[in-house]
C-alpha positions as CSV (number, residue, x, y, z in Angstrom):
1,X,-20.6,88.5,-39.6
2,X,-18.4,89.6,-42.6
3,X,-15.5,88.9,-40.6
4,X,-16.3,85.4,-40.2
5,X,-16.8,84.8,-43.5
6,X,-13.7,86.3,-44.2
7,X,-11.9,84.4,-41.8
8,X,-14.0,80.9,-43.8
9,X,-13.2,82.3,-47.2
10,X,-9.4,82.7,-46.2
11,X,-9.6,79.2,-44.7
12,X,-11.0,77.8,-48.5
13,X,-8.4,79.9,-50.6
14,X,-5.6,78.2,-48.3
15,X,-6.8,74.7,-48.7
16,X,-7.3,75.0,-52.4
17,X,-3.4,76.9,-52.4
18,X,-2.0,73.7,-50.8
19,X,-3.9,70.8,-52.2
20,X,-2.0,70.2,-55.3
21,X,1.1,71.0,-53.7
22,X,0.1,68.5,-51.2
23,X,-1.0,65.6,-53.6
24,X,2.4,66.7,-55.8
25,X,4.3,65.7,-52.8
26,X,3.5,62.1,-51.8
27,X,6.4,59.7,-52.2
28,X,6.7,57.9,-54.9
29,X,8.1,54.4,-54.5
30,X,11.7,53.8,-56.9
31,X,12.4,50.3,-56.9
32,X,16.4,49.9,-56.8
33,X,17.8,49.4,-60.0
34,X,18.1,45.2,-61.6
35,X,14.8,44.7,-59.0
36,X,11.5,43.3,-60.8
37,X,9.0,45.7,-61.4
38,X,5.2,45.4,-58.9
39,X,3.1,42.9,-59.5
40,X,-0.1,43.9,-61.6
41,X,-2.1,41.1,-60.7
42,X,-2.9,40.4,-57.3
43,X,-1.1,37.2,-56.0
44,X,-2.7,34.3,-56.3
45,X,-4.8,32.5,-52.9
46,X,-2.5,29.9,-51.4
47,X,-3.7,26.3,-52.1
48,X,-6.7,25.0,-50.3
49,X,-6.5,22.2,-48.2
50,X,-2.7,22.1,-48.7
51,X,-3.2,20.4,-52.3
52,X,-0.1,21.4,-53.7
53,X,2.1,20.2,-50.6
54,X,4.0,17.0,-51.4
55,X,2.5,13.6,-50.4
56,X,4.8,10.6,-49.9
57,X,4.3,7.1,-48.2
58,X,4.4,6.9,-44.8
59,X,7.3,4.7,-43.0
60,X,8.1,4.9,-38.9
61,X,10.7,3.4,-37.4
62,X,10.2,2.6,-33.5
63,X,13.8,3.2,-32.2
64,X,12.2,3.8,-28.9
65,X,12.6,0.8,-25.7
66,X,8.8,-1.0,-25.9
67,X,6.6,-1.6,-28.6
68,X,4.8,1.7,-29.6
69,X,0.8,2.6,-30.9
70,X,0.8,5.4,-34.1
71,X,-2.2,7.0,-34.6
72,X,-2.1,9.7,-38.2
73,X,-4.7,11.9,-39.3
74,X,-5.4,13.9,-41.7
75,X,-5.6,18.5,-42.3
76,X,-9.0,18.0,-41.6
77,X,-8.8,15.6,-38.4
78,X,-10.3,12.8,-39.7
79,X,-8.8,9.8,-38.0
80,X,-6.5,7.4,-41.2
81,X,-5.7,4.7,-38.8
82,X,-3.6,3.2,-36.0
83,X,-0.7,0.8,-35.8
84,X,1.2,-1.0,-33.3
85,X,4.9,-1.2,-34.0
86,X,7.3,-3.3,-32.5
87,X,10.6,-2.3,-31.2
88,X,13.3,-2.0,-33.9
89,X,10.7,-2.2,-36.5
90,X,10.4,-0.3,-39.4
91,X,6.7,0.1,-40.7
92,X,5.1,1.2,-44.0
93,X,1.9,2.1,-43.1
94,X,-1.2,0.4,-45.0
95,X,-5.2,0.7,-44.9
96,X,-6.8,-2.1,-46.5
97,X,-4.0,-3.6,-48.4
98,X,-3.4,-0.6,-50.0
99,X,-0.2,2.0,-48.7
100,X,-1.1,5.5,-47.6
101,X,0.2,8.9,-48.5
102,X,0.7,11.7,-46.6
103,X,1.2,15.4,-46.5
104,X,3.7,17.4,-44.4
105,X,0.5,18.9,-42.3
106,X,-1.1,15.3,-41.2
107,X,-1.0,14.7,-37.7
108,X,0.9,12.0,-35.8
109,X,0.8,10.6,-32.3
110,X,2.7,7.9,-30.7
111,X,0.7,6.3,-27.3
112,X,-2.1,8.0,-25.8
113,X,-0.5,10.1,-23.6
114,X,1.9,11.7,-26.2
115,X,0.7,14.7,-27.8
116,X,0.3,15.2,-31.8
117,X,3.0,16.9,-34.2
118,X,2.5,17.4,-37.7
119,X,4.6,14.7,-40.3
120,X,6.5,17.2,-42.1
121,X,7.8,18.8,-38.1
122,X,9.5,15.6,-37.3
123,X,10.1,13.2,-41.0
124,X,11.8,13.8,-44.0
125,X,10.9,13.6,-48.0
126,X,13.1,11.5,-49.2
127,X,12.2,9.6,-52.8
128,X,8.9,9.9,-52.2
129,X,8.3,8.3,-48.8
130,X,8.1,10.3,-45.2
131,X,10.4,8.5,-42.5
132,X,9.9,9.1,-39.1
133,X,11.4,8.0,-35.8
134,X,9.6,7.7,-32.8
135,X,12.1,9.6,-30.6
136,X,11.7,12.5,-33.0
137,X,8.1,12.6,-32.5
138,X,8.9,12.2,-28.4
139,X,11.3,14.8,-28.3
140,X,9.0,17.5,-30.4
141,X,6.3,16.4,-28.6
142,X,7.7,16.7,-24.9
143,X,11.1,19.0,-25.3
144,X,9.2,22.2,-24.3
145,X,7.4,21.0,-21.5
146,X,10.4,19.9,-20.0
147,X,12.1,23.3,-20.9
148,X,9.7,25.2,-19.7
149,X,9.6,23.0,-16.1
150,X,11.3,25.0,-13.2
151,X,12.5,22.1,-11.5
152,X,14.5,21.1,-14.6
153,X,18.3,22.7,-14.3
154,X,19.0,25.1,-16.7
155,X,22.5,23.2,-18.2
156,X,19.4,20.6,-19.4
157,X,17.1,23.2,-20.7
């Protein structure tokens, strides 16, 4: 028995040898020199619901061969309307009278066979209005299925 105690005492000298020169060891982290020092503060959480995100009115212009149905909604999927536009049109887009805003995450679908791509993916801000063509909505809403289809030759893909 006094040898395995020996051999446990040994053990507990060792470990209490090397633990300072252990915890002296750990890397220290030297920013380079001119960078800004860590945060002390955690980061702030990112906006809820997208409330900072810029909203602007909301203008589509149907450059596409037939007369087209929008449908928009909203982060949160609630359905903001639907509106027929003719061909060559340009439409600023109204419930009750009154012109609606949107956000780049708002949903958009052209027809009901086309899927739904977020404004902000296919318009652009400019002075405070979102404009959108409908063959940038068909082409983000259909280019990778008809990349990804085999049949398609790759000089089109």
């Amino acid at each position: 028995m006094p040898s395995k105690r020996m051999g446990f005492y040994s053990l507990f000298a060792a470990l209490l040898l090397c633990a300072p020169l252990m915890a002296r060891a750990q890397i220290q982290i030297q920013l380079p020199q001119g960078w800004p020092p860590f945060p002390e503060q955690p980061r702030p959480a990112p906006p809820e619901h997208f409330a900072d995100e810029p909203r602007g009115l909301l203008e589509v212009f149907n450059d596409w061969e037939d007369d087209v149905k929008v449908t928009v909604w909203s982060q949160q999927r609630e359905r903001i309307g639907e509106w027929n536009i003719p061909r060559g049109q340009t439409v600023n887009f109204a419930v009750e009278g009154q012109r609606i805003k949107v956000r780049p995450h708002y949903k958009i679908k052209v027809g009901d066979d086309w899927g739904w791509v977020e404004v902000g993916q296919v318009g652009e801000l400019h002075n405070g209005a979102w404009h959108v063509r409908v063959r940038d909505i068909w082409r983000a809403t259909h280019g990778a299925r008809q990349r990804d289809r085999a049949e398609v030759p790759d000089w089109r893909r």
